[in-house]
C-alpha positions, 0 to 999 in steps of 0.5 A: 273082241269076242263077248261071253256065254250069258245066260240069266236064271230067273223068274217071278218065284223064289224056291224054285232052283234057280241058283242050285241050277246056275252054281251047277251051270257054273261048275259044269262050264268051268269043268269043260275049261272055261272061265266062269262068272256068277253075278248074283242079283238076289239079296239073299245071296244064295250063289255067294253063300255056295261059293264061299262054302266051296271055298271052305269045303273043296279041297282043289278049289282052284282048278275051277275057274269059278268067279262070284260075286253081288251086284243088285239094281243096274246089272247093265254096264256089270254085265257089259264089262264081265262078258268082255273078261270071263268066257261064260257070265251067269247071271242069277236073278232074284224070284221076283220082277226086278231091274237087274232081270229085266237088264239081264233078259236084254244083254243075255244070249239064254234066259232059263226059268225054272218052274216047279210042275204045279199049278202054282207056278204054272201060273207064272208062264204068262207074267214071264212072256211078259217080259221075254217078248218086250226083251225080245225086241230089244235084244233079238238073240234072246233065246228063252228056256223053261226048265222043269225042276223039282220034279217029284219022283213018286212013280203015281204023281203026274204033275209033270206029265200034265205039266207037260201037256199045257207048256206051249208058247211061241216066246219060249221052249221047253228044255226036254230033260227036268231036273228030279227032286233029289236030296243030293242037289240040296247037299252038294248045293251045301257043300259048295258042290255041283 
């Protein structure tokens, strides 16, 4: 039996996009036809409070396949059996080191983390090879991702150039193209939208 897409948005900080990237994730995979599953991990329940607007305000709701639902603590036999059903799993952790992450990080195909370009979260890099190196061993598949977010817009602010210039690591990569710092993600993410 095949087993689902999974991919896991996660981190050591909260506020950094991880769940306006996974509901974006989910709408564009669903868009391409397939069928989509979130499992949200955080107990702020951000993917499950964007869903329910996406009920609410989009008119043809069903011709996604969108599917979301909660789950904290033990994620494992969660994602076991949701990888068997759906043909992508998103898995959207909390911005702090917890069970689910960690179960997560070792039955996913993909872990993205995305940081902010400040020093901050920058700061964070060596706690999350922390964990994607141990995870590493256990699932060996494992593809790791840093995915810049949030990146200010201002043509003289270069945080993300020098951002840039210190993201180096054998335990993950860079995905090439940051996410700007725009109003519309903030409104389609209240609308229910991707």
């Amino acid at each position: 039996m095949e087993r689902a897409l999974t991919l896991v948005f996660g981190g050591q900080k909260g506020g950094v996009g991880k769940s306006t990237q996974t509901t974006n994730f989910a709408v564009q995979f669903a868009t391409e036809g397939a069928d989509v599953l979130i499992i949200d991990t955080d107990p702020q329940r951000t993917s499950v409070r964007w869903f329910d607007r996406r009920a609410e305000n989009v008119q043809d709701n069903t011709s996604l396949k969108i599917n979301v639902f909660s789950k904290e603590g033990s994620v494992r036999e969660t994602i076991k059996d949701s990888s068997r059903r759906y043909d992508v799993v998103l898995v959207d952790a909390a911005g702090h080191d917890n069970k689910a992450l960690r179960e997560s990080l070792i039955l996913c195909d993909k872990f993205i983390f995305p940081l902010r370009p400040s020093q901050a979260d920058l700061e964070t890099i060596p706690y999350l090879v922390s964990l994607i190196d141990p995870a590493k061993d256990m699932n060996e598949k494992l593809q790791s991702f840093c995915l810049l977010s949030m990146v200010p817009t201002h043509i003289f602010n270069d945080e993300y150039k020098n951002a840039r210039e210190v993201m180096s690591s054998d335990s993950f990569s860079l995905i090439q193209t940051p996410i700007k710092d725009r109003k519309i993600y903030r409104e389609a993410f209240l609308a229910g939208l991707g």
